[in-house]
C-alpha positions in Angstrom: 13.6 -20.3 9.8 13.8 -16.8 8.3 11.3 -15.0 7.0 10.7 -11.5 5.5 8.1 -9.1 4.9 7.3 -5.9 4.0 7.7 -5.6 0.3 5.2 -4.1 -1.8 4.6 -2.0 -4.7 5.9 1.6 -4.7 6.6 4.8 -6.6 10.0 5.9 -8.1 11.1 8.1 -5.0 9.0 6.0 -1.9 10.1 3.9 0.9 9.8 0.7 2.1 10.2 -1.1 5.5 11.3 -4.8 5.5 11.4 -7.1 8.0 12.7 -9.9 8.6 12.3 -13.1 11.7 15.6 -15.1 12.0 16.5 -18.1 14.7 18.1 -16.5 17.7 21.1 -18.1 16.9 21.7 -16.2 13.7 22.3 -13.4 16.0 24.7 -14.6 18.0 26.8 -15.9 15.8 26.5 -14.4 12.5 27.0 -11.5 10.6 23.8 -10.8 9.1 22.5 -9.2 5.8 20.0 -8.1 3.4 20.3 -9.6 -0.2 18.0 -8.8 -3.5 17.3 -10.9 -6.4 16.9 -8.8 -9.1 14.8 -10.0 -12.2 17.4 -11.6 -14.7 20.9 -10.7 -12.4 22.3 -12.7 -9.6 21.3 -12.5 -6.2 23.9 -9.5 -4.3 24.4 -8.5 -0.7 22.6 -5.0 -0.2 24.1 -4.2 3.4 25.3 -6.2 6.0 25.4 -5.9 10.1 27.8 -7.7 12.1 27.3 -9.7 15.6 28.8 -6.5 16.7 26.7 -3.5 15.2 29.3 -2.9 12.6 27.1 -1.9 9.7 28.5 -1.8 5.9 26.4 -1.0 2.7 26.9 -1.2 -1.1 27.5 1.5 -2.9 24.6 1.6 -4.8 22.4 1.8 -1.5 24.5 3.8 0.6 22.6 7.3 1.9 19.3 5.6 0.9 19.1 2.0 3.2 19.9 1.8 6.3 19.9 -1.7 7.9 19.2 -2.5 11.4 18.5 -5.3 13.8 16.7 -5.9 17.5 18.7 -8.8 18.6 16.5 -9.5 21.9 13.5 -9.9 19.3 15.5 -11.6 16.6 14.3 -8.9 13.9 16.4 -7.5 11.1 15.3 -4.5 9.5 16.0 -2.7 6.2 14.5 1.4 5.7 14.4 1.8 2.0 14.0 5.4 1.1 14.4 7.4 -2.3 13.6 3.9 -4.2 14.5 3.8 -7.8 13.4 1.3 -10.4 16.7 -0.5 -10.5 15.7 -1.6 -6.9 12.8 -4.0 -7.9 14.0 -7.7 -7.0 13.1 -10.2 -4.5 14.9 -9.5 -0.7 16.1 -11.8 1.5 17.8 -11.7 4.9 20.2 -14.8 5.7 23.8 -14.9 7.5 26.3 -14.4 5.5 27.7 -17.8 6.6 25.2 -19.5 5.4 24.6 -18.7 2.2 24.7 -22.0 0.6 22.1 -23.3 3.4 18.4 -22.6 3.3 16.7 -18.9 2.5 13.3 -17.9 3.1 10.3 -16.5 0.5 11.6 -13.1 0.1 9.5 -10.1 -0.3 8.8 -8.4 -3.5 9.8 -5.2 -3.8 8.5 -3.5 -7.3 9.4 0.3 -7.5 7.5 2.1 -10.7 9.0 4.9 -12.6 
């Protein structure tokens, strides 16, 4: 079961924590990443961390996320600083081998200008 947390309502320019629970498994054996479902677009991958630490980002986040994980507590973590309005969607953690399996709630993330 995966769950996030963390989102909220923010000004242009703020940060934001998110966490995120994910079966033990997911660690192990999957790449893991942060996705955001942006009102009206497609769901995309935001940044992405690997069974072995190796960590890649999108360019539109890269220098302002930074995504990490503590394996022996099965949390996944996203720092959002320098938010900008075009970051208001809906995140989500999953592997990113399973992303035609089940997802979790998301957390809202709304950024104002």
């Amino acid at each position: 079961q995966l769950v996030e947390s963390g989102g909220g309502l923010v000004q242009s320019g703020g940060s934001l924590r998110l966490s995120c629970v994910a079966p033990e498994e997911y660690f192990r054996r999957y790449n893991m990443g942060w996705y955001r479902w942006p009102p009206g677009k497609e769901r995309e991958l935001v940044a992405a961390i690997s069974s072995t630490g190796r960590i890649r980002y999108k360019p539109f986040v890269e220098g302002r996320f930074t995504i990490s994980r503590v394996t022996a507590e099965n949390m996944l973590y996203l720092q959002m600083n320098k938010l900008q309005p075009d970051d208001t969607a809906a995140y989500y953690c999953n592997a990113l081998e399973l992303e035609t399996g089940l997802w979790g709630p998301g957390t809202q993330v709304t950024v104002s200008s």
